[in-house]
C-alpha positions as CSV (number, residue, x, y, z in Angstrom):
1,X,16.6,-17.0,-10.8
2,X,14.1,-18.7,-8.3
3,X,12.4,-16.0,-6.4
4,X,10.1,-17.2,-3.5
5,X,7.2,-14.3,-3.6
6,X,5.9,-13.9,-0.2
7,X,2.4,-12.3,1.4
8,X,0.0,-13.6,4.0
9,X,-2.8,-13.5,1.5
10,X,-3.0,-15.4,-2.1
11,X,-6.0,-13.1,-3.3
12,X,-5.9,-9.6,-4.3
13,X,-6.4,-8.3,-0.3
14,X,-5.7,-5.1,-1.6
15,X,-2.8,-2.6,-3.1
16,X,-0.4,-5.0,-1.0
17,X,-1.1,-8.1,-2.8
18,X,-2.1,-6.4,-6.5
19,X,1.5,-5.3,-6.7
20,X,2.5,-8.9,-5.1
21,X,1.1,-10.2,-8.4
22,X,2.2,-7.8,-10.4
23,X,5.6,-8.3,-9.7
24,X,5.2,-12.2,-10.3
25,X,4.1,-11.6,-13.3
26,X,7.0,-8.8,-14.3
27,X,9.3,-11.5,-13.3
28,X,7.8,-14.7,-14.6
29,X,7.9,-12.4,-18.2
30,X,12.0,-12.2,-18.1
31,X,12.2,-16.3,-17.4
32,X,12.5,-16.3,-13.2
33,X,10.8,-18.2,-11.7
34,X,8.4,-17.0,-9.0
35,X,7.1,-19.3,-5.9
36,X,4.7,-18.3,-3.7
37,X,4.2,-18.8,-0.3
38,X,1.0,-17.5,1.8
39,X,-1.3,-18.3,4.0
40,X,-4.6,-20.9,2.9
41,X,-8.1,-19.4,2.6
42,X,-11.0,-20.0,0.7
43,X,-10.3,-16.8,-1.7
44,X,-6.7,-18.2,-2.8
45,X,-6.2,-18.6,-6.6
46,X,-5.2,-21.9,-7.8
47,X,-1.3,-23.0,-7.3
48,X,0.3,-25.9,-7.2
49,X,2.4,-24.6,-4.0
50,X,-0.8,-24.4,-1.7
51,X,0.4,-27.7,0.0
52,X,2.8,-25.5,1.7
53,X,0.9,-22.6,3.1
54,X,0.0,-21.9,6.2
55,X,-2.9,-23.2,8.0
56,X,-5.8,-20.1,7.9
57,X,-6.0,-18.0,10.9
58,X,-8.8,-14.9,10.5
59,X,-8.6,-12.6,13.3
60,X,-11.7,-10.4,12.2
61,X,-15.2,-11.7,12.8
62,X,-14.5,-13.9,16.1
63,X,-16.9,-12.9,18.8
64,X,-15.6,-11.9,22.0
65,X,-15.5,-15.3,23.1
66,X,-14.3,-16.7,20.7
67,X,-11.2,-14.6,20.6
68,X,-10.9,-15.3,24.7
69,X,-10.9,-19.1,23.6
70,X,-8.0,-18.6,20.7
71,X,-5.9,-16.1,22.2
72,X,-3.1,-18.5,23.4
73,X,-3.3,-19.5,19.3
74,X,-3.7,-15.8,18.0
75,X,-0.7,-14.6,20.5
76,X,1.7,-17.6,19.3
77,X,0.9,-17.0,15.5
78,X,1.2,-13.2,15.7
79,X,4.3,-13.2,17.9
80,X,6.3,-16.0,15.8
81,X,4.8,-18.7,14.3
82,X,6.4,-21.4,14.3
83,X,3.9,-23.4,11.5
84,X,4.6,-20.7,9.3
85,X,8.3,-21.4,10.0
86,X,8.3,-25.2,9.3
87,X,6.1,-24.6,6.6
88,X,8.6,-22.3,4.7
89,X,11.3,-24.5,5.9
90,X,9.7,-27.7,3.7
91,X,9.0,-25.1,0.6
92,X,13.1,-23.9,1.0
93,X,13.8,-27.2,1.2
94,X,12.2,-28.4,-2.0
95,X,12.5,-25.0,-4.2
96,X,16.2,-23.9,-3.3
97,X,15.4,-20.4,-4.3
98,X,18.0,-17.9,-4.3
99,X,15.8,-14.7,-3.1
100,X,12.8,-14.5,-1.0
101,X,10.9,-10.9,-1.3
102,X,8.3,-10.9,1.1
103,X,5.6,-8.3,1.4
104,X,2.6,-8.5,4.1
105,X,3.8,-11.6,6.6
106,X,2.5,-9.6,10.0
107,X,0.2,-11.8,12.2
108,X,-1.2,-14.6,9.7
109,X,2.4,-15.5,9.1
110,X,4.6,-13.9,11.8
111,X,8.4,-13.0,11.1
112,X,9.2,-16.2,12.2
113,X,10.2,-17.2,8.8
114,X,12.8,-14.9,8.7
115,X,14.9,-17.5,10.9
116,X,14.2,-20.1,8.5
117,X,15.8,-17.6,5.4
118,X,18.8,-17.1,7.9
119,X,19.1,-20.7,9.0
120,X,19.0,-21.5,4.6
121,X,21.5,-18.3,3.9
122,X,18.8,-17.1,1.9
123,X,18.8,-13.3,0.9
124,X,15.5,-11.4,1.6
125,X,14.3,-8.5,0.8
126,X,10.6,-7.2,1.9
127,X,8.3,-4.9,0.0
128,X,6.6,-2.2,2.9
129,X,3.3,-1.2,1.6
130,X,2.6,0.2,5.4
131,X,4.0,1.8,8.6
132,X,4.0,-1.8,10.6
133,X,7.7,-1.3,11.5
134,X,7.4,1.7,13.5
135,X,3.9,1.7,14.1
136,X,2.1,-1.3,15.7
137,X,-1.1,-0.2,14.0
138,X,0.1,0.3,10.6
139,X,-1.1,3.7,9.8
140,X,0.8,6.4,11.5
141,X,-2.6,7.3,12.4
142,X,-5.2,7.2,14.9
143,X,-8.8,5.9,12.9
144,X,-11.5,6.6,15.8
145,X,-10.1,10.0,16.8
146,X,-8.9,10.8,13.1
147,X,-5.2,12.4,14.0
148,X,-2.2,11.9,12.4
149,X,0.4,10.0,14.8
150,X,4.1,9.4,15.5
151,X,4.5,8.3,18.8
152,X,5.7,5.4,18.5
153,X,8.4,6.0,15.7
154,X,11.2,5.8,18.4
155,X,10.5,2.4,19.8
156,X,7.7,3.7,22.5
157,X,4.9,1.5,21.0
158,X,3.0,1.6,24.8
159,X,1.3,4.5,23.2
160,X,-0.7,2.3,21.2
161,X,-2.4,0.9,23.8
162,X,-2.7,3.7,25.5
163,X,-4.9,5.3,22.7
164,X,-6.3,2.3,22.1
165,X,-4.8,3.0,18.0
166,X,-6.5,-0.6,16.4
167,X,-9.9,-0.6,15.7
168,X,-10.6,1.8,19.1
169,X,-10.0,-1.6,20.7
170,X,-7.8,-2.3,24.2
171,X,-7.4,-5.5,24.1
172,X,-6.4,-5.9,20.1
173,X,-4.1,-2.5,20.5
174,X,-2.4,-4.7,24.0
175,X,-1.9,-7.7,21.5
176,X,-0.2,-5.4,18.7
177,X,1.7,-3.6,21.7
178,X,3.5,-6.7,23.0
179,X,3.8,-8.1,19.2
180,X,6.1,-5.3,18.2
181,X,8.2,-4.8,21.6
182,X,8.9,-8.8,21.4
183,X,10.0,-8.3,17.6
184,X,12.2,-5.4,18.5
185,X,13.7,-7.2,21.5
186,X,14.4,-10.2,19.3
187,X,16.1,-7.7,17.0
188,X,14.3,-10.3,14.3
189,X,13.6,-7.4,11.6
190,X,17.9,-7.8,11.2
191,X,17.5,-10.7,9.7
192,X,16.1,-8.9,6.8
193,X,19.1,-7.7,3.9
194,X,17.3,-4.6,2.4
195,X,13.6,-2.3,2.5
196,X,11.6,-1.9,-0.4
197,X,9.9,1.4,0.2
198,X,7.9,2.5,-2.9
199,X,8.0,6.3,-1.3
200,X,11.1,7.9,0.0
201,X,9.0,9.2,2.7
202,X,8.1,6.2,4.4
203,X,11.8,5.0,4.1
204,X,12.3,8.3,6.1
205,X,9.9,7.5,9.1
206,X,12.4,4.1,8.8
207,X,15.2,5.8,9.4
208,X,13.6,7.8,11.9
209,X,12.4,4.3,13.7
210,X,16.2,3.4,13.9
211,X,16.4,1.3,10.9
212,X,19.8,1.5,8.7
213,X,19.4,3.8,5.8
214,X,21.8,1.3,3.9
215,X,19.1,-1.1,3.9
216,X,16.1,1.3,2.7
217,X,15.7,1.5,-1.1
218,X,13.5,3.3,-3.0
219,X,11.4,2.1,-5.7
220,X,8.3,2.9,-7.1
221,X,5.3,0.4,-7.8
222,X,4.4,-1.1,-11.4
223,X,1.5,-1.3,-13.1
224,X,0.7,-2.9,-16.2
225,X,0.3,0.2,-18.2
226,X,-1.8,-2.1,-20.9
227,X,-4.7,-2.4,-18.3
228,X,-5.1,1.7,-18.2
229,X,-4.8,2.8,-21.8
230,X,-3.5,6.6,-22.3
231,X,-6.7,8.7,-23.1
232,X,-6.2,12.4,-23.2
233,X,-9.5,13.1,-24.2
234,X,-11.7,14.2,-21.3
235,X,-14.9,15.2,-20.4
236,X,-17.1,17.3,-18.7
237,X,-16.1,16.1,-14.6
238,X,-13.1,16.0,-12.1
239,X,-13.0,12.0,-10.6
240,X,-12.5,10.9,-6.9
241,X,-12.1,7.3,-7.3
242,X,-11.3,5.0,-3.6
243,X,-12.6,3.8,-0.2
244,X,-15.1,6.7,1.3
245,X,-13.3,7.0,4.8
246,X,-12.5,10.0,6.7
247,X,-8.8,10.4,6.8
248,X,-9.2,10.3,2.8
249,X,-10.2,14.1,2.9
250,X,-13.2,13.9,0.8
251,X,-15.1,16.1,3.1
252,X,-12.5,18.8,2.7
253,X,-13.2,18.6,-1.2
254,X,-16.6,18.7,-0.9
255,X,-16.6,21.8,0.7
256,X,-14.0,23.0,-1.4
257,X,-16.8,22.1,-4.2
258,X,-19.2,25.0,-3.2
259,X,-17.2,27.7,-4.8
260,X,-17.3,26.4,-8.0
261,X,-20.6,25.5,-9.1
262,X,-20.1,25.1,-12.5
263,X,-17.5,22.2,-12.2
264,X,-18.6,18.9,-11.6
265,X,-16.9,16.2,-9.4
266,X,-17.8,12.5,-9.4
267,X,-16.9,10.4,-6.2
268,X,-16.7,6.9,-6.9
269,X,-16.3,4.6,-4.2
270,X,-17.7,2.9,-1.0
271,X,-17.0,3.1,2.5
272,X,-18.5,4.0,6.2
273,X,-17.8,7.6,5.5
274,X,-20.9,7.6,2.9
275,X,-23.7,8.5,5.2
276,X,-22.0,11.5,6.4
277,X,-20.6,12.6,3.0
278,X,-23.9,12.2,1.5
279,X,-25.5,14.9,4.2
280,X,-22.4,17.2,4.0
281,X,-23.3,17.3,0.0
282,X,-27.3,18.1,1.1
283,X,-26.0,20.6,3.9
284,X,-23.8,22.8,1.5
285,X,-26.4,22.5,-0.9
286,X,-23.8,21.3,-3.6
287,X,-25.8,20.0,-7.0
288,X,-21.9,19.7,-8.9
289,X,-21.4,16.8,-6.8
290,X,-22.8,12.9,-7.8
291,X,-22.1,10.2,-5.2
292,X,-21.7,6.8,-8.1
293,X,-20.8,4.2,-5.8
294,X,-18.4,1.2,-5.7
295,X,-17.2,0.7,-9.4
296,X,-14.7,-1.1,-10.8
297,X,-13.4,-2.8,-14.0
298,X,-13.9,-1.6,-17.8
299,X,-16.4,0.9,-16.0
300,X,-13.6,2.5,-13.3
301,X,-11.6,2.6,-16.0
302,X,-13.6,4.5,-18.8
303,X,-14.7,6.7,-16.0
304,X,-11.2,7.5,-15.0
305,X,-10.2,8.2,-18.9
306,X,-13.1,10.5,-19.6
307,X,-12.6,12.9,-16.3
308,X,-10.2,16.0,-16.4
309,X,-8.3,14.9,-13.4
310,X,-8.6,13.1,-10.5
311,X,-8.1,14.6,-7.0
312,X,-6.6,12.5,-4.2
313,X,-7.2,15.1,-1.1
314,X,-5.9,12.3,1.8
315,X,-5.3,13.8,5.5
316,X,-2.9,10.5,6.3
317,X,0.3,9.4,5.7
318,X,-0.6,8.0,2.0
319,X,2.0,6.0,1.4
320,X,1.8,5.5,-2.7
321,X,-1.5,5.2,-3.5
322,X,-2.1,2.7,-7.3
323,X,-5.1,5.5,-8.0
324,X,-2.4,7.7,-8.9
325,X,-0.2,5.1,-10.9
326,X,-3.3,4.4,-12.5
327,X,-4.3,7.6,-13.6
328,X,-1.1,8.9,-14.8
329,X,-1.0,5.8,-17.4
330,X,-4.3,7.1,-18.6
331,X,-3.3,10.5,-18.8
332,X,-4.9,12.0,-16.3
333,X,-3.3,15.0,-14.2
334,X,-3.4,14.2,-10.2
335,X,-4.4,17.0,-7.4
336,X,-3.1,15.9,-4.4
337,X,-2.3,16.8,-0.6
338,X,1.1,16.9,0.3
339,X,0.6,13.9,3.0
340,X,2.8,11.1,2.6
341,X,4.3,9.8,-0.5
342,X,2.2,11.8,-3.0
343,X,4.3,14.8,-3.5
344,X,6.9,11.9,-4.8
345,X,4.3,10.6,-7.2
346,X,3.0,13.6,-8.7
347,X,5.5,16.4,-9.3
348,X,3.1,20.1,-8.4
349,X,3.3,22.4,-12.1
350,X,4.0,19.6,-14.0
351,X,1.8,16.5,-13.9
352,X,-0.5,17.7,-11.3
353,X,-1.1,20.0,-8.1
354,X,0.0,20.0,-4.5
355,X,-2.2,21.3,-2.0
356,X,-2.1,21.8,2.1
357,X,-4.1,18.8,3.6
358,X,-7.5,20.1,5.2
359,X,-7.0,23.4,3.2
360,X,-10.2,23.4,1.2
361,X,-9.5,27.3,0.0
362,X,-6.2,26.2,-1.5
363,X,-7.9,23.3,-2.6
364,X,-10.7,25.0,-4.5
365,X,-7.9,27.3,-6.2
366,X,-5.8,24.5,-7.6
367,X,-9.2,22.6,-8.7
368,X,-10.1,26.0,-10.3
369,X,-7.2,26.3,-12.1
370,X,-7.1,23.8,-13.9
371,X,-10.1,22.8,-14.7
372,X,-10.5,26.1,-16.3
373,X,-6.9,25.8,-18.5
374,X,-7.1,23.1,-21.4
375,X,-3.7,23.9,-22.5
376,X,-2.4,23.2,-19.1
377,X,-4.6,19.6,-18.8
378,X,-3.0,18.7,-21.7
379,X,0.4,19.6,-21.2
380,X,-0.6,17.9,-17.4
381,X,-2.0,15.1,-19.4
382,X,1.3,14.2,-21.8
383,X,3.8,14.6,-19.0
384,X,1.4,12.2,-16.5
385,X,1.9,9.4,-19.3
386,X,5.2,10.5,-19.7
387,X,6.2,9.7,-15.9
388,X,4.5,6.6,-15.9
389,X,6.3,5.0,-18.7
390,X,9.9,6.4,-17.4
391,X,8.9,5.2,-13.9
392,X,5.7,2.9,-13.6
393,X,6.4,0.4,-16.1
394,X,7.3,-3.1,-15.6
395,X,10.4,-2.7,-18.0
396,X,11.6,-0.2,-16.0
397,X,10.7,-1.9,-12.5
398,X,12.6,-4.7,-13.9
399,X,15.6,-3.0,-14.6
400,X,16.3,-1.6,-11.2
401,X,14.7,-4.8,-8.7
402,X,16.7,-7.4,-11.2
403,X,19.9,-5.5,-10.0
404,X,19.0,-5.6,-6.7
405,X,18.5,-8.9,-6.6
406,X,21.7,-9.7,-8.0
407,X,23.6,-7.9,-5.6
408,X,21.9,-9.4,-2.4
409,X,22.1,-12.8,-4.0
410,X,25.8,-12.1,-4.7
411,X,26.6,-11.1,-1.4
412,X,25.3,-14.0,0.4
413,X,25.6,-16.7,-2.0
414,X,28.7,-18.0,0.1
415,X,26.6,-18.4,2.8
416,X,23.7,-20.6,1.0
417,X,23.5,-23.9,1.8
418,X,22.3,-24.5,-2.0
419,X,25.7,-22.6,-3.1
């Protein structure tokens, strides 16, 4: 099967595009071929489709004016692009695939190429690794003034400008206000056949949005369990391990910290939250916690191995973070808020903990707990792996997207100009 693999960046962007690749290489192990479309930039890896992307467009880092000077470009590319169209066109036109699964195609690409997929009778299927569908700033959540919101769920996206939801900006919250009433007044998000949601929850905030609940499926992530060997030795520290921002909660767990003096956490990561998490340690006068900074690799990986567990305390909508994927194939129990997808991931008295977001005394009883039971790590530990293999793995991802394939393709193959 020829499956066109599509995401507005050919780098690893982030969670997005590491299971983008992922899946290319899942697929490209079974015999398919996978064809990737994107967008150019400096940062792509090598393929010998590039002649097809689309031009690069970078909205971050233009000055004021220099946004004022592109906006008729930035408006036309966000809204629907019609390069990216024609561009996809002359890839369809020389591949034939049978599939396209798309992934990240807001603003650098535009759904425009969803007419071009219709127009070739081409099934698609997209991958949602955010809230972009019912929410014109992604998140289901409000960054400068830290608060969780659904507003916009039902169609009412003027309340994104109105709290001024991207980047505490008016005019870049207008431009995503009018991009997503356009799209929903084209009705262009029909033209795709089924929703990848790797949480059920965000396939419910879907539904809620108005979207069919025929065409939401749910499927975890994969990871290559091979990169993050099983280790159920551990040492002497519980691991937070991601970006230091404030809807990730890590202030809540530090504070939940100062109860327990005797256990350790290490909080590994970067991020514009440092500064104040760095004074919040000082102010609570907490000596258990060691701020390591951005690591990654071999090192991430022995560090994640050799903790206890890993807490993942988030105060968003989490949708299914890797950290967790990645842990569990190491062995490593999960404590987690019940925002989001996470309750799906990790399953509480089994594999891991649930806890109240913001609740740092029911916090600092589950981190108690078990860092205080070995029995119980190790019984966490063995059923973390266990989940991982029965549900992570790229054998098992396999089994169930292959199918899925083969029904869309099925459906619509009398409708393929290539049939």
């Amino acid at each position: 099967m020829k499956i066109l693999n599509v995401d507005k960046y050919y780098f690893i962007k982030g969670g997005a595009e590491r299971y983008y690749f992922e899946l290319a290489k899942v697929l490209e192990a079974y015999g398919h071929e996978v064809i990737p479309f994107s967008m150019q930039h400096p940062e792509n890896f090598e393929t010998n489709y590039a002649e097809y992307f689309v031009p690069n467009i970078e909205f971050n880092g233009l000055t004021p004016l220099q946004k004022m000077r592109q906006t008729p470009e930035i408006l036309g590319r966000i809204i629907y692009s019609r390069k990216a169209k024609e561009a996809v066109t002359r890839l369809i036109e020389k591949t034939k695939p049978d599939i396209a699964h798309l992934h990240m195609i807001d603003h650098q690409l535009s759904p425009s190429i969803l007419h071009a997929f219709r127009d070739a009778g081409i099934p698609v299927i997209q991958t949602c690794h955010q809230y972009k569908l019912v929410c014109p700033s992604y998140r289901l959540f409000v960054m400068h003034t830290n608060e969780v919101c659904e507003r916009c769920i039902s169609g009412d996206f003027y309340h994104a400008f109105a709290q001024k939801c991207l980047k505490d900006s008016r005019g870049a919250s207008a431009l995503v206000t009018i991009e997503s009433y356009v799209h929903k007044w084209m009705k262009i998000y029909d033209n795709i056949d089924l929703f990848h949601v790797p949480s059920r929850f965000l396939g419910n905030k879907l539904i809620e949005g108005g979207f069919p609940e025929e065409k939401i499926w749910h499927n975890f992530y994969t990871i290559n369990l091979e990169d993050y060997p099983y280790h159920p030795e551990y040492g002497d520290y519980c691991l937070y391990f991601g970006r230091l921002s404030e809807e990730k909660g890590i202030q809540t767990l530090l504070r939940a910290m100062k109860s327990m003096p005797e256990t350790k956490l290490l909080v590994a990561g970067d991020g514009p939250y440092r500064a104040f998490l760095e004074g919040l340690k000082f102010e609570l006068g907490l000596e258990n916690v060691t701020f390591l900074g951005n690591k990654g690799g071999d090192e991430l990986v022995k560090l994640v191995q050799n903790s206890r567990f890993i807490v993942v305390p988030s105060e968003w909508y989490d949708n299914s973070p890797l950290v967790i994927y990645e842990a569990f194939s190491m062995g490593k129990p999960a404590i987690v808020s019940t925002m989001g997808g996470m309750p799906e991931l990790v399953d509480d008295g089994i594999n891991g903990f649930h806890f109240q977001a913001g609740d740092e005394e029911e916090l600092s009883d589950k981190v108690a707990t078990l860092w205080s039971d070995t029995d119980l790590i190790q019984k966490f530990s063995k059923n973390a792996r266990e989940k991982a293999d029965r549900e992570f793995s790229p054998a098992a991802h396999y089994n169930n997207i292959i199918q899925v394939y083969e029904k869309l393709v099925s459906e619509k193959k009398y409708l393929s100009k290539w049939s």
